[in-house]
N, C-alpha and C positions, 0 to 999 in steps of 0.2 A: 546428500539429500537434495541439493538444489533449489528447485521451485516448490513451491509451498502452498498446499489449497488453502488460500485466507478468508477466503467469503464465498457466501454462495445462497441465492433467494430466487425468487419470481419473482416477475415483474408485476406492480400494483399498478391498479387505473392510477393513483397517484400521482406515481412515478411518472409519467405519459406528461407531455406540455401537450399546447393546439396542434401542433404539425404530426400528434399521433404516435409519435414513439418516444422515448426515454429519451428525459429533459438532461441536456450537459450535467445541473446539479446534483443529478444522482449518481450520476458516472463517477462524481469526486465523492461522493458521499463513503460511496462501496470504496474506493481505495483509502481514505480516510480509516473506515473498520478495516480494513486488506493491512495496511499498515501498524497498527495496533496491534493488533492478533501477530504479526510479524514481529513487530518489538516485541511483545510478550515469550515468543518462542527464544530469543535469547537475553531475555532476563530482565528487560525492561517492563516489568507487568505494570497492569494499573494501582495496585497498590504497592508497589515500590514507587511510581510515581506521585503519590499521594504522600505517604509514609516510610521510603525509604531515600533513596539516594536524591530524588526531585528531582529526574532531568527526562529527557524524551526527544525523539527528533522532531522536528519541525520543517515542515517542506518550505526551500526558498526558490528552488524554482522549478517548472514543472517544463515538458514535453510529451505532445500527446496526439496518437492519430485515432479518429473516429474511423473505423473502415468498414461497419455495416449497422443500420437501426437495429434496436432493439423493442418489441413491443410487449403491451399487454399481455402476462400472460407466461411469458416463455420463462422456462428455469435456467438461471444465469450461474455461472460462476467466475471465481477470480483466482488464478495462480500469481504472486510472489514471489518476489528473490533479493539477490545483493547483486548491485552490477558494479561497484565500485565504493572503497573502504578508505578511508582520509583523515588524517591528522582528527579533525573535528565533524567528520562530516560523513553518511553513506550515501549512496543512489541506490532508489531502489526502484526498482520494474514491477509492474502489473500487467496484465495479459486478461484480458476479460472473454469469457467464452460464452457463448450458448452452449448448455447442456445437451441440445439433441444435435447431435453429428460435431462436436466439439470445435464445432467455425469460430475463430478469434473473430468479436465484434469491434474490440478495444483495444489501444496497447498504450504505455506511458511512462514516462521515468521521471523520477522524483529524487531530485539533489537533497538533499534534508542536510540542517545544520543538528548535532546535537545541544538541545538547549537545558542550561540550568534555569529549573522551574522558579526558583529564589529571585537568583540575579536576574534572571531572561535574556544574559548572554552565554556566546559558546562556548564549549569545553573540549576539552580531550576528548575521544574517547575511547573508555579506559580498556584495560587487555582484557578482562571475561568476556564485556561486550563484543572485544573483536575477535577474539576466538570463536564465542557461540555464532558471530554473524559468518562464518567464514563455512559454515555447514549450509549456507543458503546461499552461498554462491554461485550464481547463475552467467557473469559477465553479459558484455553486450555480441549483439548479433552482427 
């Protein structure tokens, strides 16, 4: 399976800061949903976060190239993956498109620690988890 369509919107005047195109914050905002929806696809849903096992990953550190504006307006999306699986921990990549002529605008990888939601420190984690993440593996470039 590999990359994963996790998100996908327009852009709102909102979205837009003074300089006229999409503010940094919404660029984390979409990989924050991108991520979620990704956790969900192998079994981290939000109500197993809520109500079952209480853990989720958590980004501790990020890397990120802007390589084209985005503005009002245009239909965006977001591909996902797994570029690396760790005792307690995955990376996961996002790949931001414009929808018309499918030009990457964004790209980023995100170290995530698995967090228990209880304690609020890391865990294992566990073999479903890393079996289902291993169908969205994408590695790095």
């Amino acid at each position: 399976m590999a990359w994963f369509l996790s998100y996908r919107a327009a852009v709102d005047p909102s979205h837009c800061d003074a300089l006229g195109h999409m503010n940094v914050s919404r660029y984390f905002a979409a990989c924050s949903d991108a991520g979620f929806s990704l956790q969900g696809e192998f079994g981290l849903t939000a109500r197993d976060m809520r109500e079952g096992r209480r853990m989720s990953f958590a980004v501790v550190h990020a890397e990120s190239e802007f390589l084209s504006e985005v503005h009002v307006g245009e239909a965006i999306y977001m591909e996902s993956g797994i570029a690396a699986i760790g005792g307690k921990s995955m990376t996961f990549r996002h790949r931001l498109f414009r929808a018309d002529g499918r030009r990457i605008c964004f790209q980023t990888r995100f170290r995530c620690a698995l967090m228990n939601l209880v304690t609020r420190k890391a865990e294992q984690v566990p073999d479903d988890i890393r079996a289902a993440a291993q169908a969205f593996f994408v590695g790095d470039d």
